[in-house]
N, C-alpha and C positions, 0 to 999 in steps of 0.2 A: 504494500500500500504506500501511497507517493505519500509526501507531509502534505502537498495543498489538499489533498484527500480529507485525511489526518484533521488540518484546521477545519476544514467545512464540517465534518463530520463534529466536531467538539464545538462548534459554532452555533450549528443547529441545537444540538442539544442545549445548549447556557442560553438561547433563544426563548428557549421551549419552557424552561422550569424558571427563566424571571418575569415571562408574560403571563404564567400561572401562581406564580406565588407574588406578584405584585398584582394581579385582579384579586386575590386572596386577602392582602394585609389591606387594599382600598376599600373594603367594605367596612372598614374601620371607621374612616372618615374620609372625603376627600381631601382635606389640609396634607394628607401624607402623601399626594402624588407625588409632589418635587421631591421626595426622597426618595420612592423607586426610581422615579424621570431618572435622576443623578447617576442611582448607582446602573441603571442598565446602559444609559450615554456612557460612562466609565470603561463597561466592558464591552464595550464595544469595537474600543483599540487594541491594539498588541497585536505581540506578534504570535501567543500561544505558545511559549518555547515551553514553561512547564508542563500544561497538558501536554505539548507534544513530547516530551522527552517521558513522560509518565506512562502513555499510549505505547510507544516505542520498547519501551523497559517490558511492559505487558505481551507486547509479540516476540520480543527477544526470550522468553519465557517459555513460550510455546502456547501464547493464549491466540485469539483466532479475533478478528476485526468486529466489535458490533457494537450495538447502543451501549450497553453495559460500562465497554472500558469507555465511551466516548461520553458517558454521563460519568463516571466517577475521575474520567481525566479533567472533566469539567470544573469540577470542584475547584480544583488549585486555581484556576483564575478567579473565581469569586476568592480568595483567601488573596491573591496577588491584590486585588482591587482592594481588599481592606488595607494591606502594606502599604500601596500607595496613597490613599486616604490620608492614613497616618502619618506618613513619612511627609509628606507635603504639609501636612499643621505644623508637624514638629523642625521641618525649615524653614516654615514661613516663605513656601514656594506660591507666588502667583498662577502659573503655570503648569499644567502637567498636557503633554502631546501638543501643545502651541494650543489647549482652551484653556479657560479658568480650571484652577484648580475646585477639587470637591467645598471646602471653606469658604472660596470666596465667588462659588457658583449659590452657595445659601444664604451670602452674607447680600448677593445683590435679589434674591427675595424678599427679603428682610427690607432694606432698600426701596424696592417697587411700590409694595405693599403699603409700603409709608408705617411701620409699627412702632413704636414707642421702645427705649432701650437703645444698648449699642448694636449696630448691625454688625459688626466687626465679632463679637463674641459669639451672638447668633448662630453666625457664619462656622465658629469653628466646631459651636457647641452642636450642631445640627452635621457636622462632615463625620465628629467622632462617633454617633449614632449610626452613619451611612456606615463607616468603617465594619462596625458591630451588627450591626445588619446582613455586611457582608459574610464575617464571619460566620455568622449562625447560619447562615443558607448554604455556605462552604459544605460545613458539619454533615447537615442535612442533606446534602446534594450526596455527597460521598455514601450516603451510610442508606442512600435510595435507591442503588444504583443496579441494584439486582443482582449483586454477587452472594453466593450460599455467607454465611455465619464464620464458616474457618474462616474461609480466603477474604473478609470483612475486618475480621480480627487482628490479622498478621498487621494488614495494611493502616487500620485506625491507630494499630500503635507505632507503626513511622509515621504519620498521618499528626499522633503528640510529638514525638520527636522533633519532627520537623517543626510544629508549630513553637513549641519552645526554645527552641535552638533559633529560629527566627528573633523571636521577640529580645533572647538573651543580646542577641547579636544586634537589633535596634537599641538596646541600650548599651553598649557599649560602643555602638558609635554617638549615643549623644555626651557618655562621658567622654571622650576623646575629643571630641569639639570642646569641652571644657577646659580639658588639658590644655589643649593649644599647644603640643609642647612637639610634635610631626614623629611620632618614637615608632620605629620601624616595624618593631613585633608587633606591638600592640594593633598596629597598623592591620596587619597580617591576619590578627584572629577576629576584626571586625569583617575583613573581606571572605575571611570562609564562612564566618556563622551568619552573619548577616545577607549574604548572597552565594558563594560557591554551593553550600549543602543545597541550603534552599531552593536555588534555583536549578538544580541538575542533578546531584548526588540524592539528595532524596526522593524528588520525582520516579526517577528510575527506579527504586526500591519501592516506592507505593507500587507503581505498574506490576514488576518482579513477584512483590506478595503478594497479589491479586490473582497472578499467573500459579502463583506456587513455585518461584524460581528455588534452584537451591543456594547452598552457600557459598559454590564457588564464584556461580553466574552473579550474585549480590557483590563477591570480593572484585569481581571486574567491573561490576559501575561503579562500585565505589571506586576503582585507579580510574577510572576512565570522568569518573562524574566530578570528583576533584578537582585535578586537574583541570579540566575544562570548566570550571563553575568560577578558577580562580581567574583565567584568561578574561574571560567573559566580563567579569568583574573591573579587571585593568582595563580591558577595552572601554568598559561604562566610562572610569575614571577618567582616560584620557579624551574621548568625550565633553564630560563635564567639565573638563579646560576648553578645551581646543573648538570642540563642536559650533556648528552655526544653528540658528536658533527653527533653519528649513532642517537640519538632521534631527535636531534633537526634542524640537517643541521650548525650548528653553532658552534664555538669554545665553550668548558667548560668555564665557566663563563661570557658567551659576554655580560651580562647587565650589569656587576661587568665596565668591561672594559668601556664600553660606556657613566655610568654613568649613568645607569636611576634610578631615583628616585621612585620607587617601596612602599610599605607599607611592603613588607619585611628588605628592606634598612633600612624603618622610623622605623621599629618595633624595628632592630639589633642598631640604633643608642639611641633610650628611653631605651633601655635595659642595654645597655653597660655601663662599668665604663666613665666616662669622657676624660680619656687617650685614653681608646682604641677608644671610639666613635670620636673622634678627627682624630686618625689615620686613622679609616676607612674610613670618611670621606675625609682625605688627599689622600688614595690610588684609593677610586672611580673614576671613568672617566680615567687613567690612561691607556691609548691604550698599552706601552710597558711594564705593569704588568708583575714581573717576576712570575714565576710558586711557589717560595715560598711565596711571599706575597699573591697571588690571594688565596693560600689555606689556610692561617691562616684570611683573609675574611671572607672566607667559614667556616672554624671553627668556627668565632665568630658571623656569623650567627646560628650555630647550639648551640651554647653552652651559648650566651644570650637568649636564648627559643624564639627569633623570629622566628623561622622554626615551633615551633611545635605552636607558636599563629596564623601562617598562616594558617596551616594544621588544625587547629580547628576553622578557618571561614572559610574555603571552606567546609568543614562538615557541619555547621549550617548553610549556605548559602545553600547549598542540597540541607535540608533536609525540608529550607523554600522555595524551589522550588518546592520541590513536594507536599509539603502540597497542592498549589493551580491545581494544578490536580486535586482532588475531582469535580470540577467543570467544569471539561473541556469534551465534551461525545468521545467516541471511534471512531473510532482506533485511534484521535490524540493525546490522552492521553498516549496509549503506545510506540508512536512514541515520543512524548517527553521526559516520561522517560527513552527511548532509547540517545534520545539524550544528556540530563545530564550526563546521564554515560558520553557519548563519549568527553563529553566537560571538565569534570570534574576529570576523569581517565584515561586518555591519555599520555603517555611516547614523545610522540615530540607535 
């Protein structure tokens, strides 16, 4: 099965079960439209790499193409859609895919309406709900999905792993913003727990336990899922610098602005003279960055060779991703290295 297959198929289904469960929660009141409206506009983007990497983990298994895996692949995007919810309050992102973000798509309800209060609190108080929302339909969507009790089992409990390993890994990227201080490791275990696992290494292991993989077939997505969930990652990052706002939905340099604490950050701060790492440091997080400072950043990201140390771990990260493909049988070997590429050479 192709991946556009793959999306269509996982599309339809997250289609199906928020047009039904938002006619469901509207008999409530109508006041709650705008917060299905939200969260189904939401998912409506991406690119599907968790489902898809989840679906794929599932036929590498020996599970066989149907609604089933393409309703509980589904899930992970409604749980993506609550991450990003979140993640965008808690950077105080305008933005998410070049629309409003979730907070400040509620905050100009709020606004229209003309309602008494801050629309600004509103806004974020109503995205953290949407967030929560998300979640819960996640839950539900996976645990609907038609699979017998065992093979439900296996999978809900990567299903906590994952979700907790996520959240671990959001907060310790907002202690690291706090730090300010660009420290390498630390750097390191917010990009696996907060996105490599997440986005790749556990997907594949939800599909896998669905399937009934055994443990060896689990030990090669996890070399394989690793690895590739860190590239992926770095390539986000380098992005989040360098990006134009047609790749990424987001102003040119919004990680610079926000202050995340990146392994490109940590790389341009070990690199750098002591002066300039000082400065850089002093201009990180900086929301009114003027357009000259954010580019001399930018330069000294390029010119302390943190760029080109990034861009030669996402290379050996690759190319230790595909190594464990030997072991993986067809078609979901080529469906994997279809999707390295996509994760790893991708422009937004």
């Amino acid at each position: 099965m192709c991946l556009t297959t793959i999306r269509d198929h996982v599309n339809s289904c997250l289609r199906s079960f928020l047009e039904s469960r938002s006619a469901a929660i509207s008999v409530i009141s109508p006041d709650v439209q705008p917060l299905t409206e939200h969260v189904r506009a939401l998912t409506e983007g991406g690119k599907r790499l968790r489902a898809a990497f989840a679906y794929v983990g599932y036929l590498g298994a020996g599970g066989r193409a149907g609604e089933s895996i393409a309703h509980a692949a589904a899930a992970l995007e409604l749980l993506q859609a609550c991450a990003l919810i979140h993640d965008d309050i808690m950077d105080a992102s305008d933005l998410r895919r070049g629309a409003p973000s979730a907070h400040r798509r509620f905050e100009a309800v709020h606004q229209a309406a003309g309602w008494s209060g801050d629309a600004a609190a509103f806004g974020v108080g109503a995205a953290i709900l949407a967030g929560d929302l998300c979640l819960s339909w996640a839950d539900e969507m996976l645990m609907t999905s038609g699979f017998d009790d065992a093979h439900l089992t296996g999978a809900k409990h990567i299903y906590d792993v994952m979700r907790a390993e996520l959240m671990a890994g959001q907060y310790l990227d907002l202690v690291e913003q706090a730090r300010a201080d660009g420290n390498i490791e630390r750097a390191r275990i917010v990009l696996r727990f907060k996105s490599a696992k997440y986005t790749i290494e556990r997907p594949l292991h939800l599909g896998g336990a669905l399937a009934g993989a055994s443990s060896e077939l689990m030990a090669s997505y996890s070399h394989y899922g690793l690895a590739l969930g860190e590239a992926f990652q770095l390539r986000d990052d380098v992005l989040g610098v360098f990006g134009t706002p047609e790749q990424t939905g987001k102003p040119s340099g919004d990680d610079l602005r926000t202050g995340k604490q990146t392994l490109l950050v940590a790389h341009t701060v070990k690199n750098a003279s002591p002066a300039d790492a000082q400065q850089f440091l002093r201009l990180l997080g900086d929301g009114a960055i003027s357009d000259g400072a954010l580019s001399w950043m930018q330069e000294l990201i390029i010119d302390s060779g943190a760029l080109d140390e990034v861009e030669t771990a996402i290379a050996n990260q690759m190319e230790s991703a595909l190594s464990a493909l030997d072991v993986i049988s067809e078609p979901a070997a080529t469906a994997l290295r279809e999707l390295a590429v996509a994760a790893t050479q991708r422009h937004s």
